[in-house]
C-alpha positions in Angstrom: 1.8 24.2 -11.7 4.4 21.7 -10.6 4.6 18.0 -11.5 3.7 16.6 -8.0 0.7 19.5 -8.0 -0.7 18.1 -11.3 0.0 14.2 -10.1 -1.9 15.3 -7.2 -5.0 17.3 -8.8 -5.4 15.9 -12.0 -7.3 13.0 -10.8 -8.7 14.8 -7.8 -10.2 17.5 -10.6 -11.7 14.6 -12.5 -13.0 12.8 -9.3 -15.2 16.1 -8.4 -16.3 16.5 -12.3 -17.7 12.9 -12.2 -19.4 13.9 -8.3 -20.8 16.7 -10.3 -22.4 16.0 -14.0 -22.5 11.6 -13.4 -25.8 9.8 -13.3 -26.6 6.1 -13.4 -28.4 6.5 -17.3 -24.9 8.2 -18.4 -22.8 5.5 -16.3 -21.3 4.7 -19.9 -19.9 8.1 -19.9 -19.6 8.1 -16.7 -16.9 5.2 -17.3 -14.9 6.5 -20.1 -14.4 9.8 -18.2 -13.3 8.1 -15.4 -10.7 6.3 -17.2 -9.2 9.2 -19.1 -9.0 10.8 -16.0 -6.9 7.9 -14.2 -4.9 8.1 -17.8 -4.4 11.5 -17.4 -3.3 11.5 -13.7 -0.8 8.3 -14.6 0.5 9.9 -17.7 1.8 13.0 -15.7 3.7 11.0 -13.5 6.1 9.5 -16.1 8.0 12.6 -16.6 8.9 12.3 -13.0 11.0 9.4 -13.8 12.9 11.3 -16.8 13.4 14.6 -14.7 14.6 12.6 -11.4 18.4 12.8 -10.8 20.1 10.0 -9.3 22.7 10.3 -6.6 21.4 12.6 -4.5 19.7 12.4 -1.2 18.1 15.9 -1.9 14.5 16.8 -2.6 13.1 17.1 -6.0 10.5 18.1 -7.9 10.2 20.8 -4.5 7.6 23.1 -4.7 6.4 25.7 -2.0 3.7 28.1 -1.0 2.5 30.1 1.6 -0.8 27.9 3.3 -1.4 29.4 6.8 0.7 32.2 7.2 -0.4 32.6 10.6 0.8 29.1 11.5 3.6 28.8 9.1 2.2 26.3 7.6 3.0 25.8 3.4 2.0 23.7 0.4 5.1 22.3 0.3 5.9 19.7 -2.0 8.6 17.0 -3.1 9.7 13.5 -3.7 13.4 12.0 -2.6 14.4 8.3 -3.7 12.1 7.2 -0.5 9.0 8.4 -1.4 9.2 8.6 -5.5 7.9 5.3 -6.8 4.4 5.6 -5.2 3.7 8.5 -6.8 3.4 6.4 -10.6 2.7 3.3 -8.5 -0.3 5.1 -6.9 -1.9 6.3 -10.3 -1.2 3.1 -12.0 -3.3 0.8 -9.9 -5.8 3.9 -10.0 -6.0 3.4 -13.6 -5.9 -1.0 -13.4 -9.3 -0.5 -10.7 -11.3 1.9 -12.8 -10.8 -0.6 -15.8 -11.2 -3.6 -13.4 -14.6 -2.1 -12.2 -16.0 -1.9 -15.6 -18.6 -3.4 -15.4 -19.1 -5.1 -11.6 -20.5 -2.0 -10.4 -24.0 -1.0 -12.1 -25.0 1.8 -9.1 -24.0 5.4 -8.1 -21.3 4.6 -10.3 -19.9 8.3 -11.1 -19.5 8.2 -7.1 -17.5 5.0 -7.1 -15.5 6.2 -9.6 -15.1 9.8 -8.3 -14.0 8.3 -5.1 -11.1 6.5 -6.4 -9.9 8.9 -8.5 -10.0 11.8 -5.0 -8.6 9.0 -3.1 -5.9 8.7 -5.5 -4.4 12.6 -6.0 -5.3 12.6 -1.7 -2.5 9.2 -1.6 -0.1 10.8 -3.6 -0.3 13.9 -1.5 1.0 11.7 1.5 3.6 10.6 -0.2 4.8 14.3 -1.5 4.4 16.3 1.6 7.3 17.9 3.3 4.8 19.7 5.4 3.9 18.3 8.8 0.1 19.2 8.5 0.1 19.1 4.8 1.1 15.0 5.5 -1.4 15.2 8.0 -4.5 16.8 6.2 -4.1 14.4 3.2 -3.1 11.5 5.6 -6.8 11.7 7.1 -8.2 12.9 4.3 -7.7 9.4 2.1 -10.1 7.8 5.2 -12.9 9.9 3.7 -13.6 8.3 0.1 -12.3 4.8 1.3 -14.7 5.0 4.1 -17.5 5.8 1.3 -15.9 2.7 -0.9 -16.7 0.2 2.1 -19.7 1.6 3.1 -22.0 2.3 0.2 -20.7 -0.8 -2.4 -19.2 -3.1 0.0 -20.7 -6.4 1.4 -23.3 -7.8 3.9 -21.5 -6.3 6.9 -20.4 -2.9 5.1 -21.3 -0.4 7.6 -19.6 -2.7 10.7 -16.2 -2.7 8.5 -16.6 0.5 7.2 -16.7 2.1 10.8 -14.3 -0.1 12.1 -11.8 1.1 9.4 -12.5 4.5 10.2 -12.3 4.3 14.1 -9.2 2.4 14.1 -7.2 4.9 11.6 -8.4 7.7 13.4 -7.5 7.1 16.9 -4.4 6.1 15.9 -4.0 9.3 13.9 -4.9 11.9 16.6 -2.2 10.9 18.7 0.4 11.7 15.5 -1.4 15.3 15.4 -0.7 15.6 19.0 3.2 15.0 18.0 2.8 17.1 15.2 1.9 20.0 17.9 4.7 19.0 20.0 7.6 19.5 17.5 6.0 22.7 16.1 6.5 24.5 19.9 9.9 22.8 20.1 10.8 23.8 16.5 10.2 27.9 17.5 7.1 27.3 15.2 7.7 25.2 12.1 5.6 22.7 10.5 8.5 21.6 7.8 9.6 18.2 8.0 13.3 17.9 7.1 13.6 20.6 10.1 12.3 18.0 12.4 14.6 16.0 11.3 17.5 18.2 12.7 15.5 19.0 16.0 17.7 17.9 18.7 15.2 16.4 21.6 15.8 14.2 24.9 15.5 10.7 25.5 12.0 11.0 26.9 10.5 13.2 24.6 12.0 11.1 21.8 10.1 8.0 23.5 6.9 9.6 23.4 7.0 11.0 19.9 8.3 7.6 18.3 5.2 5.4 20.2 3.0 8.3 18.8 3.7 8.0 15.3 3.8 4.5 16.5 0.3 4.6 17.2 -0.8 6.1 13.6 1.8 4.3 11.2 1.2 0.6 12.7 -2.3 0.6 12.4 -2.3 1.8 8.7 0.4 -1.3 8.1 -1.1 -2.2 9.9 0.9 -4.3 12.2 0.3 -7.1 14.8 -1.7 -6.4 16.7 -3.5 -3.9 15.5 -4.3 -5.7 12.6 -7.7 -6.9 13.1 -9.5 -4.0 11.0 -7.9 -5.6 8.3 -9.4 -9.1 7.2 -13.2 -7.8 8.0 -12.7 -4.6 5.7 -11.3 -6.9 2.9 -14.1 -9.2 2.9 -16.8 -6.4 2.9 -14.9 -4.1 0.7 -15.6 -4.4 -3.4 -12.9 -5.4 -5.3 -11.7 -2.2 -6.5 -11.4 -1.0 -2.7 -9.7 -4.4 -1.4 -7.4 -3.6 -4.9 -6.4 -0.2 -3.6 -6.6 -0.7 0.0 -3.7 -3.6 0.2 -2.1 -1.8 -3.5 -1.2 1.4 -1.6 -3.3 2.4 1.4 -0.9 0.4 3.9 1.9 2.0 2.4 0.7 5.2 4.1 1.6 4.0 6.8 5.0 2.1 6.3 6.1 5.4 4.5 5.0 7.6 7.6 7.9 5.1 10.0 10.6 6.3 7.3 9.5 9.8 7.1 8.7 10.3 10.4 10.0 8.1 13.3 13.0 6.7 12.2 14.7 10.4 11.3 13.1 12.5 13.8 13.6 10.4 16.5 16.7 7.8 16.1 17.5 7.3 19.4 13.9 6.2 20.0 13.6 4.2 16.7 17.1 2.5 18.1 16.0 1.9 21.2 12.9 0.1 20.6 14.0 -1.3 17.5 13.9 -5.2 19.2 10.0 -4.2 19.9 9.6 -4.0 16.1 11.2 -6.4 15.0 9.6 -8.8 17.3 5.9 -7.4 16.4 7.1 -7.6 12.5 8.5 -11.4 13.3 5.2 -12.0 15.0 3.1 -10.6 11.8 5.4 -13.0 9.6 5.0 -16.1 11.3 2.0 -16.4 13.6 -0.7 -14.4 10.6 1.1 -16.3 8.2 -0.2 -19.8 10.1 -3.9 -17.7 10.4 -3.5 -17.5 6.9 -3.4 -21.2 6.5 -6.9 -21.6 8.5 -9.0 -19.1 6.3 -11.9 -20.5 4.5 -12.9 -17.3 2.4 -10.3 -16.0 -0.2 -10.3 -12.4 0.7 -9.8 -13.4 4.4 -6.6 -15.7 3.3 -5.0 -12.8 0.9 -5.8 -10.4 3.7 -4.0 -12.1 6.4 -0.7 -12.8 3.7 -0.9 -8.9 3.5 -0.3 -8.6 6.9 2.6 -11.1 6.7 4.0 -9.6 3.9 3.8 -6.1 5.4 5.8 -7.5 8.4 9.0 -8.1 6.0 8.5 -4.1 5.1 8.7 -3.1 9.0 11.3 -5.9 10.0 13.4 -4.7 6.8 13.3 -0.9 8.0 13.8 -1.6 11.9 16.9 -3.7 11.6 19.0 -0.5 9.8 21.2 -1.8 7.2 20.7 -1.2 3.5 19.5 -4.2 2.5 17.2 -4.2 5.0 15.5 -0.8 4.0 16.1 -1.3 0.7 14.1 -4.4 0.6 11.7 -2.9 2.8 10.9 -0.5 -0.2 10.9 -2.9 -2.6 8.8 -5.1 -1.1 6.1 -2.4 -0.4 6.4 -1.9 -3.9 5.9 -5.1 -5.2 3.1 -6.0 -2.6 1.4 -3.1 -4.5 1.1 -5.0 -7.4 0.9 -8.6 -6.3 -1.8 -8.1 -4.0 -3.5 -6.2 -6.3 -3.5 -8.5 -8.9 -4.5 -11.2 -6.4 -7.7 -9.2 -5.1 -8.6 -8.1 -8.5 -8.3 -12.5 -9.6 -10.5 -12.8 -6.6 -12.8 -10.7 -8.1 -13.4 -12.1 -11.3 -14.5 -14.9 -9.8 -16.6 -13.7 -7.3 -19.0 -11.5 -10.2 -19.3 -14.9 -11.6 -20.0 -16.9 -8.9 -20.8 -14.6 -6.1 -18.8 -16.6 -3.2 -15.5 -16.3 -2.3 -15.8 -19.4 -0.2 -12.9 -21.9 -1.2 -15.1 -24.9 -1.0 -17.1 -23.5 -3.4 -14.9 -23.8 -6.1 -12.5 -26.6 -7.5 -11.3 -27.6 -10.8 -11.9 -23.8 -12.0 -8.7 -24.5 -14.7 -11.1 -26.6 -16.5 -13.0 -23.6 -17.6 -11.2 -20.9 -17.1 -7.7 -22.0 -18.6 -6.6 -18.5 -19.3 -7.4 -17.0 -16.0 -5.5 -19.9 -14.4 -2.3 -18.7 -15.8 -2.6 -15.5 -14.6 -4.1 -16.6 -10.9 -0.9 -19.2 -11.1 1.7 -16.6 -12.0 0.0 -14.3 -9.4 0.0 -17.1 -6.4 3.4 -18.0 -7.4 4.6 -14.0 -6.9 2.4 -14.2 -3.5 5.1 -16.9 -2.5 7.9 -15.4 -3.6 9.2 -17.3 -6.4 12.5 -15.9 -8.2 12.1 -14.3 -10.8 8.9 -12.4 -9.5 8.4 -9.4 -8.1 7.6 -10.7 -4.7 10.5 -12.4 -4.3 13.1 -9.5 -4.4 12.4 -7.6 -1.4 11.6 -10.5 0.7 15.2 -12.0 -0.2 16.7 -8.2 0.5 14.9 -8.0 3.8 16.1 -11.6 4.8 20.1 -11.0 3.8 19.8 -7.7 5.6 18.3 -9.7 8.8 20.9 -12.5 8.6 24.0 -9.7 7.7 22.1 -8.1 11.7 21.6 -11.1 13.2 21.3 -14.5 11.8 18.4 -16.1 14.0 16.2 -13.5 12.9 17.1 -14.5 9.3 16.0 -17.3 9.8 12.8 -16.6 11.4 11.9 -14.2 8.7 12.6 -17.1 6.2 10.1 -19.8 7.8 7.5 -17.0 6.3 8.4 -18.3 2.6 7.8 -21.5 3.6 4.0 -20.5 5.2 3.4 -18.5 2.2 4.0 -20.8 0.1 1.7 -23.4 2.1 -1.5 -21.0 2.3 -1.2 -19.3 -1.4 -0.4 -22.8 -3.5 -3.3 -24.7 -0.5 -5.9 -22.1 -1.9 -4.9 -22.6 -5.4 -5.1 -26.3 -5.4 -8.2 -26.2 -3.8 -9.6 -24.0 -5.9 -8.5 -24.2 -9.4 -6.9 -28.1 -9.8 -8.8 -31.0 -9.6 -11.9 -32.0 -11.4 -14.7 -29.6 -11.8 -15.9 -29.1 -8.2 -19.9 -28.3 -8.5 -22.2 -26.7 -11.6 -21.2 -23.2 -10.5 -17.6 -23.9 -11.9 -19.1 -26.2 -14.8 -20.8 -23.0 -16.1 -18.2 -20.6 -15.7 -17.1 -18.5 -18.8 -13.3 -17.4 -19.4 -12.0 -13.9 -19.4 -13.1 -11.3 -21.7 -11.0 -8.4 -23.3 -11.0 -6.0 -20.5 -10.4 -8.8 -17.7 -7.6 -10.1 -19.8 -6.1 -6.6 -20.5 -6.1 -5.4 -16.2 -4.9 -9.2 -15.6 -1.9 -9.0 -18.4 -0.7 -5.5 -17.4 -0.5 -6.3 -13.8 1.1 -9.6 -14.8 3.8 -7.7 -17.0 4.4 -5.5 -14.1 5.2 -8.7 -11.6 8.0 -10.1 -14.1 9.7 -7.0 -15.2 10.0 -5.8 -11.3 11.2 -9.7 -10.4 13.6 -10.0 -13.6 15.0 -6.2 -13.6 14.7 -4.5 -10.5 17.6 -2.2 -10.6 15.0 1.4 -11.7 13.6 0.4 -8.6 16.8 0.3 -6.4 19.0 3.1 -8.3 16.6 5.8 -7.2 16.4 4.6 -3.4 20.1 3.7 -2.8 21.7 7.1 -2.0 18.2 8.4 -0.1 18.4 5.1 2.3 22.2 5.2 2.6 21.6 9.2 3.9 18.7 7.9 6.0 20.7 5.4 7.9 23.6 7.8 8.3 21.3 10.2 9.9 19.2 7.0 12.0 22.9 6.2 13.6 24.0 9.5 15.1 22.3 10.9 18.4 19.9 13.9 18.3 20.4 14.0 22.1 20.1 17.3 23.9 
């Protein structure tokens, strides 16, 4: 078995094993399998890094089988510079949630676990498939155990989020298959990807195809304005699903865009690139100010994902370097920023069970250590140098200026509104005096909080201090990318 096949089923295997012996009275055991499962599944990813070589656009890692023979359809497998990083991103912030999770879920808890280690090994199939319906089986197939995540441990409102999630994914999704169908005809009956890419087709066709994928990729981002799934499955999801969710889960669909519409259909992806960047610019600025209004904490981080995302899609739609480039990085980065600002949500929500910002203030007072971290986390949410959210923000905004300077300069206003909604929530919720009794009685973090907390912290500086690994291993993949976005596939 191949790396990406043991990435992919390691956690996956463990996931069912937990479905299948876990009860609430062993939930102890329950745990500890869970996490030597996530260790497992991250621990076979890091040879991937070793074993990949730079300077090459090609696939690697490739592995293929037959699937359908009757379809032509393989388990075919591999990762290029575009696609590598979220395979170990993916299984790290599997391994940060089941630690993070710990002890804030008490029910059903070889399920919860289970479900985030299947939804794991199904995420890092997205991102390895080089088979059209491979993509598209584990594409869906991550809905399943997130829809589970919202549904059974989520909030008040669970089952409204939870179906709302679903719905809005799906639609958009069964318009993809429908291109999916289309190019296999037109490709004489081949589901493989990288022949898509070659497939000469007309204008029209090229249209339809792009505003299809168009249709499943921008709602996973999930763009403006098909955003509004977004905040109300945040604020019902449990931590470990909001975590994963904003961690990864939108990735899917940023990923799909470079994958999918910008190679397979370039004159398209050219044509309409004003339309993106003009629904990215909107995402930057006008959720950014919606940010600024929110009154729950989930709500405000869930809107700053959406205007964070909108650098990722601006950065791959205005086809320079720097502008993909920073696309990437930013996606990757987001991973672990937001994550670590859900997960800092989190600890003080299974403390004081509101994530109201007026119910907190002066929480430095009695938390001192956990205010470091939530600090360094809100200043990466901003984009301070030296942090990992500021490198792919600054990338995407030289690539905008280098393609046009006004909208540089509209992507920049967004650092100025994150900055106003990230350090507005932490003022009002961890500087002042002690706000209410709630916050008087509040304990610091333990061990475990301290550990998930420090690791993701660690994680934030090395990427904003030293992000060459990062760029070395997407450089000559985006470089071939753009050289294949610029010519015509005209027929």
């Amino acid at each position: 078995m191949g790396l990406l096949s043991l990435a992919i089923w390691t956690p996956i295997a463990f996931g069912v094993l937990l479905l299948a012996i876990g009860r609430d009275e062993h939930a102890r055991a329950v745990r500890w399998l869970a996490l030597v499962g996530a260790l497992i599944g991250f621990l076979v990813t890091l040879p991937l890094y070793d074993g990949f070589k730079l300077g090459t656009a090609a696939m690697q890692f490739v592995e293929k089988a037959d699937w359908i023979e009757r379809f032509n359809v393989h388990y075919h497998l591999g990762v290029d510079g575009i696609s590598f990083w979220f395979v170990p991103l993916t299984a790290f912030i599997t391994v940060i949630v089941v630690i993070a999770s710990w002890e804030s879920i008490t029910e059903r808890v070889n399920q919860y676990m289970g479900a985030f280690l299947i939804l794991s090994g199904l995420m890092i199939g997205v991102f390895s498939a080089l088979d059209g319906i491979l993509f598209y089986v584990f594409f869906e197939a991550t809905l399943i155990p997130m829809y589970l995540i919202i549904g059974i441990w989520g909030g008040p409102n669970k089952i409204y989020a939870a179906f709302k999630f679903f719905l809005y994914t799906l639609l958009g999704s069964l318009m993809m298959l429908i291109a999916l169908i289309y190019l296999y005809n037109q490709s004489g009956g081949s589901f493989d990807i990288a022949t898509w890419h070659q497939l000469p087709l007309s204008g029209r066709a090229q249209t339809l195809l792009f505003f299809a994928f168009f249709a499943a990729f921008a709602v996973k981002v999930p763009m403006w304005p098909v955003h509004t799934w977004l905040p109300d499955v945040h604020v019902e999801a449990p931590t470990g699903g909001s975590a994963v969710l904003a961690a990864i889960m939108l990735k899917l669909g940023a990923y799909g865009f470079l994958r999918f519409s910008l190679p397979i259909a370039p004159d398209a992806a050219r044509q309409w690139a004003w339309l993106m960047i003009a629904l990215s610019l909107i995402a930057v600025i006008y959720v950014g100010l919606v940010a600024m209004v929110q009154k729950d904490m989930k709500k405000l981080v869930a809107y700053s994902s959406v205007a964070h995302m909108g650098f990722v899609t601006l950065g791959f739609f205005i086809f320079n370097d720097l502008g993909v480039s920073g696309g990437l990085v930013q996606m990757i980065a987001h991973g672990f920023v937001s994550g670590a600002m859900f997960l800092s949500i989190g600890v003080l929500y299974d403390r004081v069970h509101s994530r109201e910002i007026a119910a907190y203030g002066g929480v430095v007072n009695t938390m001192p250590n956990f205010t470091a971290f939530a600090l360094l986390f809100a200043m990466a949410n901003c984009g301070l140098p030296g942090t990992a959210g500021f490198v792919g923000e600054w990338m995407v905004i030289l690539g905008a200026v280098k393609a046009n300077f006004w909208i540089g300069l509209a992507a920049a206003t967004a650092l100025i509104f994150g900055a106003a909604y990230t350090l507005w929530m932490f003022k009002r919720v961890y500087l002042g005096p002690v706000g209410n009794d709630n916050v008087k009685g509040l304990t610091d973090i333990d061990s475990r909080e301290f550990l998930v907390l420090a690791v993701l912290g660690i994680a934030v500086l090395a990427m904003g201090l030293y992000p060459r690994p990062f760029t070395d291993v997407m450089d000559t993949s985006v470089a071939e990318l753009l050289k294949h976005v610029a010519l015509t596939k005209l027929n």
